[in-house]
TIDO-442107 format. One record per atom (N, C-alpha, C): residue in three letters; atom name; residue number from 1; x, y, z. Coordinates in nm, 2 decimals, decimal comma, always signed. Example, Ala and Ser with C-alpha at 12.3 -4.5 7.8 and 13.67 -1.06 7.14 Angstrom:
REM TIDO-442107
<res = ALA&atom = N&n = 1&X = +1,32&Y = -0,57&Z = +0,78> .
<res = ALA&atom = CA&n = 1&X = +1,23&Y = -0,45&Z = +0,78> .
<res = ALA&atom = C&n = 1&X = +1,32&Y = -0,33&Z = +0,78> .
<res = SER&atom = N&n = 2&X = +1,28&Y = -0,22&Z = +0,71> .
<res = SER&atom = CA&n = 2&X = +1,37&Y = -0,11&Z = +0,71> .
<res = SER&atom = C&n = 2&X = +1,29&Y = +0,00&Z = +0,79> .
//
This chain:
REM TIDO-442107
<res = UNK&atom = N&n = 1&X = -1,18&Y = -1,66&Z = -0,14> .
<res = UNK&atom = CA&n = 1&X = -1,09&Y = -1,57&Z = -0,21> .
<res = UNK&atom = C&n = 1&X = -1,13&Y = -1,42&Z = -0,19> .
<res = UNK&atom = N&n = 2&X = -1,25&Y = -1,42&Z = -0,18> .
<res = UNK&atom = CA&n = 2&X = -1,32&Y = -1,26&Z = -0,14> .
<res = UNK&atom = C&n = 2&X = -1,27&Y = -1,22&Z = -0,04> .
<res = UNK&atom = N&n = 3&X = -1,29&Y = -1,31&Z = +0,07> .
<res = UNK&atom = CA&n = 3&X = -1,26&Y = -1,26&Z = +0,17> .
<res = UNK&atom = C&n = 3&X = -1,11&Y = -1,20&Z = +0,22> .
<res = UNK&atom = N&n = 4&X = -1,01&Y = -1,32&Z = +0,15> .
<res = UNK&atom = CA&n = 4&X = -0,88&Y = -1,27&Z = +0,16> .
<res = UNK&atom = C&n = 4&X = -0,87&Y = -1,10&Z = +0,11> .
<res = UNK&atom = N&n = 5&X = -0,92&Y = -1,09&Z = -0,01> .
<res = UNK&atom = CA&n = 5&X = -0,92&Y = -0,91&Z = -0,07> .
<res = UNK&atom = C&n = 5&X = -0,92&Y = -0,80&Z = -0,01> .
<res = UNK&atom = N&n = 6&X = -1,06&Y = -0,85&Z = +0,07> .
<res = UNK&atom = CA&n = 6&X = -1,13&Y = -0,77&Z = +0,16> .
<res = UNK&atom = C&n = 6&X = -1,07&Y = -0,78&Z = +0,29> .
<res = UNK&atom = N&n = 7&X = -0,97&Y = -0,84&Z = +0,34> .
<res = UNK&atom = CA&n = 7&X = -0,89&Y = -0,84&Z = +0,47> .
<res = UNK&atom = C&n = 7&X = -0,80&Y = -0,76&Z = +0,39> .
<res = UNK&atom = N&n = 8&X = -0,73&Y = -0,81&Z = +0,28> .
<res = UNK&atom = CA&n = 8&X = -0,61&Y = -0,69&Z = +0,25> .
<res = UNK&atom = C&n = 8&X = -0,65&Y = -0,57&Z = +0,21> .
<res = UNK&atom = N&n = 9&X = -0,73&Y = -0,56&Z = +0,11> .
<res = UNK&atom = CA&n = 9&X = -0,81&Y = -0,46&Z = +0,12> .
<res = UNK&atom = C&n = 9&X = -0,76&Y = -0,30&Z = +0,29> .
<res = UNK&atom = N&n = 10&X = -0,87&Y = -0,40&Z = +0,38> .
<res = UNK&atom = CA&n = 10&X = -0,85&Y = -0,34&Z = +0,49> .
<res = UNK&atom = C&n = 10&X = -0,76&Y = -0,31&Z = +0,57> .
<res = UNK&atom = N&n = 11&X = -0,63&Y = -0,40&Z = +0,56> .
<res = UNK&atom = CA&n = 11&X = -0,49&Y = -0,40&Z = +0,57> .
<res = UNK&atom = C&n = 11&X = -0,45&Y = -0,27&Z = +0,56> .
<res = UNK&atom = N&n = 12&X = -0,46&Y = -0,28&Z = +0,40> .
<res = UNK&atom = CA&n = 12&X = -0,38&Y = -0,16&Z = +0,34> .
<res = UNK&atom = C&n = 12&X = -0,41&Y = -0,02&Z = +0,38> .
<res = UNK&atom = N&n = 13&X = -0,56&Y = -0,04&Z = +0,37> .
<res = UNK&atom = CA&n = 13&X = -0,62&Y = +0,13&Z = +0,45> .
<res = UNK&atom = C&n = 13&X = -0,59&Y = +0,18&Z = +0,54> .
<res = UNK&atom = N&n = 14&X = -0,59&Y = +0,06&Z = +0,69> .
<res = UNK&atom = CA&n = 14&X = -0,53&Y = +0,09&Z = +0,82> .
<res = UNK&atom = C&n = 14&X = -0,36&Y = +0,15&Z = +0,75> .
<res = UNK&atom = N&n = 15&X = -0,29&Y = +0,06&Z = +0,72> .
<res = UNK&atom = CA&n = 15&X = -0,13&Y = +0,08&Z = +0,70> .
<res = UNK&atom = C&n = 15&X = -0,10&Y = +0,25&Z = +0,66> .
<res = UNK&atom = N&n = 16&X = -0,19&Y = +0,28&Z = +0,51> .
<res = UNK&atom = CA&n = 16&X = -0,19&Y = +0,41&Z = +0,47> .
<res = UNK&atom = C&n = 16&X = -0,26&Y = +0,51&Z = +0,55> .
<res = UNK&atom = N&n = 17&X = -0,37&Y = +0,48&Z = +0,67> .
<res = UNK&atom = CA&n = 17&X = -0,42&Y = +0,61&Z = +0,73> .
<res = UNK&atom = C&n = 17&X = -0,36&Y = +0,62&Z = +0,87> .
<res = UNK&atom = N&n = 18&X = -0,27&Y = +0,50&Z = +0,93> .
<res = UNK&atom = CA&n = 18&X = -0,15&Y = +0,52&Z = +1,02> .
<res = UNK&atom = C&n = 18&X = -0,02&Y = +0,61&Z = +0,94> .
<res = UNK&atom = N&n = 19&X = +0,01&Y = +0,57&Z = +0,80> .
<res = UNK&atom = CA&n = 19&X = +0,11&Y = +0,69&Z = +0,79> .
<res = UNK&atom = C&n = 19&X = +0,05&Y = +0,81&Z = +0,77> .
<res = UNK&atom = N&n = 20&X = -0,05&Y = +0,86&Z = +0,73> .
<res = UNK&atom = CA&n = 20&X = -0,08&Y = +0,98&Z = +0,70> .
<res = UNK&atom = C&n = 20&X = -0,12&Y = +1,06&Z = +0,80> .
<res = UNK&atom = N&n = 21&X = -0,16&Y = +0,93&Z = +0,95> .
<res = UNK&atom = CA&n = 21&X = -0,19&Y = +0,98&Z = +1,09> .
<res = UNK&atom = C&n = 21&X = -0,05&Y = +1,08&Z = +1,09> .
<res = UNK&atom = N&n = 22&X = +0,03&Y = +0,99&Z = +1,10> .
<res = UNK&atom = CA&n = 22&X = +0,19&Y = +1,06&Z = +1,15> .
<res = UNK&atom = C&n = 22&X = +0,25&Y = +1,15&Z = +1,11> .
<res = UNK&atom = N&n = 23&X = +0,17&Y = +1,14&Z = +0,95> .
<res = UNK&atom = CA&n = 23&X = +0,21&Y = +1,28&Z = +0,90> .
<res = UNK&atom = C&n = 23&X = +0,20&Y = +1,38&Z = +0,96> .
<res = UNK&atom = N&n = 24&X = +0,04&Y = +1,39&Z = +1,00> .
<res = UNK&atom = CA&n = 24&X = -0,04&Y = +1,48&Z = +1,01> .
<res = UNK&atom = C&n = 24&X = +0,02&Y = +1,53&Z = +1,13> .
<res = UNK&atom = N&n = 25&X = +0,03&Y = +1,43&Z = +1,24> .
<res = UNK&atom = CA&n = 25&X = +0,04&Y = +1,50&Z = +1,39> .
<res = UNK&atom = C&n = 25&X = +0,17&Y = +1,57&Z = +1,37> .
<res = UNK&atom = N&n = 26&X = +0,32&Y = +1,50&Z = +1,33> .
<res = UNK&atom = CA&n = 26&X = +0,43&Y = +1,59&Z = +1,29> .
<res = UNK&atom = C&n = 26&X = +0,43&Y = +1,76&Z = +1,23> .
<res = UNK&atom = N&n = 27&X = +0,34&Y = +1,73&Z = +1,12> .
<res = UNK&atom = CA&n = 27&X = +0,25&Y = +1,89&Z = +1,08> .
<res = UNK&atom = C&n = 27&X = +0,20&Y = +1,98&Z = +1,18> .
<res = UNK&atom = N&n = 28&X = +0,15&Y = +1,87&Z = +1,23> .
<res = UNK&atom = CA&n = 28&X = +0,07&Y = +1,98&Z = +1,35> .
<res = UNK&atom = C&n = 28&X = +0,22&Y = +2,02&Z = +1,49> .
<res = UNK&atom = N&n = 29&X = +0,33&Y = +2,01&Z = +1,43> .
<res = UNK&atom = CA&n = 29&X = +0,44&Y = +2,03&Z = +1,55> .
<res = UNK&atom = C&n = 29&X = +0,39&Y = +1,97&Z = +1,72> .
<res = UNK&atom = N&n = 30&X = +0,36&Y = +1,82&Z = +1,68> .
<res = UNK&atom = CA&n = 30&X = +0,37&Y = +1,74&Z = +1,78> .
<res = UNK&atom = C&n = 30&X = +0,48&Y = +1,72&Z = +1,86> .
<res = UNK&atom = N&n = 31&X = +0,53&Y = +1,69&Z = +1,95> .
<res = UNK&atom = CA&n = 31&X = +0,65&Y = +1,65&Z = +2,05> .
<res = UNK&atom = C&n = 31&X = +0,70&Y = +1,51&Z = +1,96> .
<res = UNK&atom = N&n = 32&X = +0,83&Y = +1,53&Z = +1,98> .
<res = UNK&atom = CA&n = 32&X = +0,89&Y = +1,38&Z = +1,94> .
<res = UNK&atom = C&n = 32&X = +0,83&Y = +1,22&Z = +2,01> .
<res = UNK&atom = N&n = 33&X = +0,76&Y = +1,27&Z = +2,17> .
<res = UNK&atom = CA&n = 33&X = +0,78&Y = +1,16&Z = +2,22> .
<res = UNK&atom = C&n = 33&X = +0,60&Y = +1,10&Z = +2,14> .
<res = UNK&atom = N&n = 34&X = +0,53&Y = +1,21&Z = +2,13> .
<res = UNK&atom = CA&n = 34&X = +0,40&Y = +1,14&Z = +2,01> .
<res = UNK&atom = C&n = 34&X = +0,39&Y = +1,13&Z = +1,89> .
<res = UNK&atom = N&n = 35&X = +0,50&Y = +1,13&Z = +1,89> .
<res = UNK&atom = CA&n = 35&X = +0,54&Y = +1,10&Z = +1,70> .
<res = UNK&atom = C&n = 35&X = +0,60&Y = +0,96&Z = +1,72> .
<res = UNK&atom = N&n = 36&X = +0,64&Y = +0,89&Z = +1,82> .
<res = UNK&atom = CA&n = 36&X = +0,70&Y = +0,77&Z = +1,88> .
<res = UNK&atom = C&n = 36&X = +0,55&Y = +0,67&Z = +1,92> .
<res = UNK&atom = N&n = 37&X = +0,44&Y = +0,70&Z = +1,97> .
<res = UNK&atom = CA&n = 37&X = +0,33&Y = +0,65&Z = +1,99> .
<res = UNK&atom = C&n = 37&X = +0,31&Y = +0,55&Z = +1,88> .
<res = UNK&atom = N&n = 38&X = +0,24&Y = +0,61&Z = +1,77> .
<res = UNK&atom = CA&n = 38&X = +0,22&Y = +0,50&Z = +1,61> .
<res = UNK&atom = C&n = 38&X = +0,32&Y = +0,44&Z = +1,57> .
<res = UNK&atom = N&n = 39&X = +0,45&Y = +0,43&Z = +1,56> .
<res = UNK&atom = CA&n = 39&X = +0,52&Y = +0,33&Z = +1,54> .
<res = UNK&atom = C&n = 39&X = +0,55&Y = +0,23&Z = +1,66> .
<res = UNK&atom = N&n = 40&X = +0,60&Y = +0,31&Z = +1,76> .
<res = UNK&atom = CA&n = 40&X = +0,63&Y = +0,19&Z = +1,90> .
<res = UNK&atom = C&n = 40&X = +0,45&Y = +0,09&Z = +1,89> .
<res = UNK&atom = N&n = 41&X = +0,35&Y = +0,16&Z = +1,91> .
<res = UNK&atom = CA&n = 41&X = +0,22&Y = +0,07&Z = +1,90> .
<res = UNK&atom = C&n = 41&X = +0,26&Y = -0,02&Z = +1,81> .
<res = UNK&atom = N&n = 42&X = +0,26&Y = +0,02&Z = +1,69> .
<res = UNK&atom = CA&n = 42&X = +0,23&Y = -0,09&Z = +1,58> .
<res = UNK&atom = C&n = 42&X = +0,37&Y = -0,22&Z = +1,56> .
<res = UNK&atom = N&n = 43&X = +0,50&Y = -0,16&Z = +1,60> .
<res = UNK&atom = CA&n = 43&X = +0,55&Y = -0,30&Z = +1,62> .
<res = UNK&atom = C&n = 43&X = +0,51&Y = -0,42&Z = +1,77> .
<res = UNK&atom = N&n = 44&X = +0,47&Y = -0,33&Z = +1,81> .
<res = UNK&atom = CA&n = 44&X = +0,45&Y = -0,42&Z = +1,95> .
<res = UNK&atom = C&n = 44&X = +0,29&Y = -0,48&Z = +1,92> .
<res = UNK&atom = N&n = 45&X = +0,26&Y = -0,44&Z = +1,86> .
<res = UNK&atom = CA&n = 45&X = +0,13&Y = -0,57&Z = +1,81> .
<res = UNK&atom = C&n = 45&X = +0,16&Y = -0,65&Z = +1,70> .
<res = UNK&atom = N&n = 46&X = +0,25&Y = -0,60&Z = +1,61> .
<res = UNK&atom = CA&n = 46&X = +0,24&Y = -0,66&Z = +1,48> .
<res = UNK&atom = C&n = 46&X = +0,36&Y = -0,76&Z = +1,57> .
<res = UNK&atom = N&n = 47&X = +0,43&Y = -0,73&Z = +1,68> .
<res = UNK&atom = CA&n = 47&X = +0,53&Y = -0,85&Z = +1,69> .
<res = UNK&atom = C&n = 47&X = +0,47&Y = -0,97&Z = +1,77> .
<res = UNK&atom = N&n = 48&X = +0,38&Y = -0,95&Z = +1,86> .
<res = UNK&atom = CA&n = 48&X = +0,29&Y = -1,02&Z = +1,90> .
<res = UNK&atom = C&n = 48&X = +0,21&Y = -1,08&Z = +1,81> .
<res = UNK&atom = N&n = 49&X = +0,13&Y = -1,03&Z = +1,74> .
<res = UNK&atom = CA&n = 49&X = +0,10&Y = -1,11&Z = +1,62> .
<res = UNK&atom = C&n = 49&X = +0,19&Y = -1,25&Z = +1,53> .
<res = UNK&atom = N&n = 50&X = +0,31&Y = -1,19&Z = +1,52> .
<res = UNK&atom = CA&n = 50&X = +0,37&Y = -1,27&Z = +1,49> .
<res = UNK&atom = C&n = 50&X = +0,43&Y = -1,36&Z = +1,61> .
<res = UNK&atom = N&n = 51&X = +0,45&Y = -1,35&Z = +1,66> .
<res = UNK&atom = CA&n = 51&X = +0,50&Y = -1,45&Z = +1,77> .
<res = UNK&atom = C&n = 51&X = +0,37&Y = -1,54&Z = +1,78> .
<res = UNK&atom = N&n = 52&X = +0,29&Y = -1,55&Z = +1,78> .
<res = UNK&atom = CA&n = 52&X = +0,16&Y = -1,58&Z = +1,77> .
<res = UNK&atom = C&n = 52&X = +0,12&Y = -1,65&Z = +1,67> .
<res = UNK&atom = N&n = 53&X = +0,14&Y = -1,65&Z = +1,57> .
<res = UNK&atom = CA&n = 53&X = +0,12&Y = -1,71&Z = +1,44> .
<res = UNK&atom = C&n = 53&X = +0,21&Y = -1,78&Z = +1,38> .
<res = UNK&atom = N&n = 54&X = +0,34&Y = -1,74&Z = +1,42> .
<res = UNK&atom = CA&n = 54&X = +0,46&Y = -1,77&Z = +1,37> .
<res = UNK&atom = C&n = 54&X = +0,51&Y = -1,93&Z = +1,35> .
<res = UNK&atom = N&n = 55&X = +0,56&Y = -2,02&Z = +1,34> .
<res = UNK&atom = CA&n = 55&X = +0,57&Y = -2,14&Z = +1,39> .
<res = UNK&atom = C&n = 55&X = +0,73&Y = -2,14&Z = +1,38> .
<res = UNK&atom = N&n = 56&X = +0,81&Y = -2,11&Z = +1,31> .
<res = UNK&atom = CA&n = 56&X = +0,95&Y = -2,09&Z = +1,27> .
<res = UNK&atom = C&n = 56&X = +1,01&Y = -1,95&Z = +1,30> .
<res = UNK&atom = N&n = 57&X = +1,10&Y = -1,98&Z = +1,31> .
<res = UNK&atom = CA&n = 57&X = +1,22&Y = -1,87&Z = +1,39> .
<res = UNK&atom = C&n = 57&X = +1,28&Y = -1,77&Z = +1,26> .
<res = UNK&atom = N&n = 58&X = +1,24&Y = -1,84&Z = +1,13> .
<res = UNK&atom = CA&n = 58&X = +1,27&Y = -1,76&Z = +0,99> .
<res = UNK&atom = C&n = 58&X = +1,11&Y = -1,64&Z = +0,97> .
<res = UNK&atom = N&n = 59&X = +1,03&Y = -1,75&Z = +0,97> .
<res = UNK&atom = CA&n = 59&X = +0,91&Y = -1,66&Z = +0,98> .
<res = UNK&atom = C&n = 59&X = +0,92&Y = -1,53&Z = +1,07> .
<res = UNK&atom = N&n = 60&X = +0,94&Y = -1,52&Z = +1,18> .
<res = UNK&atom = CA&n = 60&X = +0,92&Y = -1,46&Z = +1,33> .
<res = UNK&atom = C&n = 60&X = +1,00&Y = -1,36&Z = +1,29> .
<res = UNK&atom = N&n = 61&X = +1,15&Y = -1,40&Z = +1,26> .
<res = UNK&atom = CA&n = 61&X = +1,25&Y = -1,27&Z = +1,24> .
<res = UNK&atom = C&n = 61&X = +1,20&Y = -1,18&Z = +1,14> .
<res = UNK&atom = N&n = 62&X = +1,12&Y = -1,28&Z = +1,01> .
<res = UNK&atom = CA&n = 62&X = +1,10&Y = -1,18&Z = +0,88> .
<res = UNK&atom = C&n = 62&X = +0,96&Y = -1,07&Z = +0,92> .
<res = UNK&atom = N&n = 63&X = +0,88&Y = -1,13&Z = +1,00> .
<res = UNK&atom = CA&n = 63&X = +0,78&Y = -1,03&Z = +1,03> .
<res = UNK&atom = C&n = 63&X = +0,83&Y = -0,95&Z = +1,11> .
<res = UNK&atom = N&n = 64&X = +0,90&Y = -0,97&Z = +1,24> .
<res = UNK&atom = CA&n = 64&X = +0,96&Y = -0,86&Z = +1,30> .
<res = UNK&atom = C&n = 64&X = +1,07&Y = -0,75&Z = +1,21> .
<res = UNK&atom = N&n = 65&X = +1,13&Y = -0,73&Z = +1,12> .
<res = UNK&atom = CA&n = 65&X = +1,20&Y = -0,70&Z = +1,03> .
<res = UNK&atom = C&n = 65&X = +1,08&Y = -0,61&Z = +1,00> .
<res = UNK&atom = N&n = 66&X = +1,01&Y = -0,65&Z = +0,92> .
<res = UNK&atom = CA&n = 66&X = +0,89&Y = -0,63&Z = +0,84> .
<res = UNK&atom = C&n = 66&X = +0,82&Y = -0,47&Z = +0,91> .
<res = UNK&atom = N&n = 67&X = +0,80&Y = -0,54&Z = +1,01> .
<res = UNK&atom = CA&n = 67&X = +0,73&Y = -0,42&Z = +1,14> .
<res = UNK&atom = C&n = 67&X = +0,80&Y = -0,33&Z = +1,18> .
<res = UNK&atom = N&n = 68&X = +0,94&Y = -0,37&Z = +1,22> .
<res = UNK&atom = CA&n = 68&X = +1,05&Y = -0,26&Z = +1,19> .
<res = UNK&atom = C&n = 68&X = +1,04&Y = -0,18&Z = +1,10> .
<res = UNK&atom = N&n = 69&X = +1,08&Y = -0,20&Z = +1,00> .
<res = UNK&atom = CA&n = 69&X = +1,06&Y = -0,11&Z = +0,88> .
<res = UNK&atom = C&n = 69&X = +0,91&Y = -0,05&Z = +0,86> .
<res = UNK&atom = N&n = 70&X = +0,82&Y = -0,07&Z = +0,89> .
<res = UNK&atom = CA&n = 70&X = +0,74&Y = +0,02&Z = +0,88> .
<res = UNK&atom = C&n = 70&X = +0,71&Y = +0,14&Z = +0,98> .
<res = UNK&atom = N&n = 71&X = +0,73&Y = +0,03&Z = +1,07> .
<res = UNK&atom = CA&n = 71&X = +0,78&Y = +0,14&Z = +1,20> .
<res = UNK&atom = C&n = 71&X = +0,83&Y = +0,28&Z = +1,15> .
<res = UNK&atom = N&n = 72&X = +0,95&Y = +0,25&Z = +1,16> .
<res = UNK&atom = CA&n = 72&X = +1,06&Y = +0,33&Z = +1,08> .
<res = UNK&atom = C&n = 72&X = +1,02&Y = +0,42&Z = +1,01> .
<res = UNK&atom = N&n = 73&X = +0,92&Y = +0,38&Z = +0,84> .
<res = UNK&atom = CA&n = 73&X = +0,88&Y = +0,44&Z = +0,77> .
<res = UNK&atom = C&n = 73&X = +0,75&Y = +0,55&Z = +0,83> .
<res = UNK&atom = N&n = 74&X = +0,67&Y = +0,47&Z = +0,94> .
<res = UNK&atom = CA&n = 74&X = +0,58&Y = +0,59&Z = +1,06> .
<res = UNK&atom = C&n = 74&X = +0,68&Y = +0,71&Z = +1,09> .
<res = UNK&atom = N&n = 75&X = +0,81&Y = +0,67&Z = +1,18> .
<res = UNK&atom = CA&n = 75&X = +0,83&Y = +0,78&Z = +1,25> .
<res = UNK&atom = C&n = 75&X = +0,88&Y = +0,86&Z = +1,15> .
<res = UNK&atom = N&n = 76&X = +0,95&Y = +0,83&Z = +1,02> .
<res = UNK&atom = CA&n = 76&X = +1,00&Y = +0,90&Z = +0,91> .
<res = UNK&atom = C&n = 76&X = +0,89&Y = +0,99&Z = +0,84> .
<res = UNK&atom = N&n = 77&X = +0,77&Y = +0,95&Z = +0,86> .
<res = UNK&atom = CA&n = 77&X = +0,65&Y = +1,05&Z = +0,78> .
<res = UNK&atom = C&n = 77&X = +0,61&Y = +1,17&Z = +0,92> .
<res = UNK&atom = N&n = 78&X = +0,68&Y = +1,11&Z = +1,03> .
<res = UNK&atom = CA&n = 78&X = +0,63&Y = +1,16&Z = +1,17> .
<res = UNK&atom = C&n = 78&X = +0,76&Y = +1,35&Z = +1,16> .
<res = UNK&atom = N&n = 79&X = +0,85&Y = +1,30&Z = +1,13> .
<res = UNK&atom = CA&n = 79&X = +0,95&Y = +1,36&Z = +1,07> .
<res = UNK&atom = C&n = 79&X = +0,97&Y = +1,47&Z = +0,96> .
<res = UNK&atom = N&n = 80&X = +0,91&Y = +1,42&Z = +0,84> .
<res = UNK&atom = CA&n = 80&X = +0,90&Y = +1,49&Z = +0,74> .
<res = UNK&atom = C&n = 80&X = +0,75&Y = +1,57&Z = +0,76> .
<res = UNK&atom = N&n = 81&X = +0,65&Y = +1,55&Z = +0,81> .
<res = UNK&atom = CA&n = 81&X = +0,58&Y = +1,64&Z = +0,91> .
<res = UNK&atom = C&n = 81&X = +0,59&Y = +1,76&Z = +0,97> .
<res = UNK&atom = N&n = 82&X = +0,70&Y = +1,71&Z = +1,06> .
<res = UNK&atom = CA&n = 82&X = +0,73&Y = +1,83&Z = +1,14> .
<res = UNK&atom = C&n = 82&X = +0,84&Y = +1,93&Z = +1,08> .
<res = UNK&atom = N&n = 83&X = +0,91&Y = +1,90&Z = +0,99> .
<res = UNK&atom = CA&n = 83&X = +1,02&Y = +1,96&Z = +0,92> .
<res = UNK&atom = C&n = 83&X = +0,91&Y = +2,03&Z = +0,84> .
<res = UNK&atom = N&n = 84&X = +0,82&Y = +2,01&Z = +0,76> .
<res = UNK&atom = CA&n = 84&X = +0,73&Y = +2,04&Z = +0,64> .
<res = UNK&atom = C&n = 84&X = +0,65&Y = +2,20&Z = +0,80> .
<res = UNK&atom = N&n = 85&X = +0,64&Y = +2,19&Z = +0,86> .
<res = UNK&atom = CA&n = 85&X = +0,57&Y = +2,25&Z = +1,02> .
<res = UNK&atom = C&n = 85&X = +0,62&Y = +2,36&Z = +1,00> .
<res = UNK&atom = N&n = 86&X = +0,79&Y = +2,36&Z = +1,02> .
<res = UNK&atom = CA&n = 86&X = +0,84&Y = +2,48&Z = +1,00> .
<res = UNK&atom = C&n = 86&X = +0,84&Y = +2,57&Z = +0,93> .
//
């Protein structure tokens, strides 16, 4: 049980210091196409992951979804970054 914590735990910190990465670089009036880096990365592992682990085609779609949206939610802090820059 510990252990599970301490994996989410770690989860969570990576997830919150990837968006706050995106913040930041958007702040720093980064180019759109590296404001695209942290999210394009992270669905293309988390979808591999899931393809990976997946065993069902319900599973697979809902993690890809999943990764999407946070995706999304990266380039959207990548965004409100650079608007905040101005």
């Amino acid at each position: 049980m510990l252990v599970i914590v301490v994996i989410g735990l770690f989860l969570l910190a990576v997830t919150l210091g990837l968006g706050y990465w995106s913040y930041l670089l958007g702040k720093r009036n980064q180019s759109n196409l590296v404001g695209t880096i942290i999210p394009v990365a992270y669905f293309v592992v988390r979808a591999i992951l899931a393809w990976m682990t997946q065993t069902t085609t319900h599973g697979l779609v809902s993690s890809l979804v999943g990764s999407l949206l946070f995706s999304l939610i990266y380039y959207g802090l990548f965004v409100w970054g650079k608007h905040r820059a101005k």
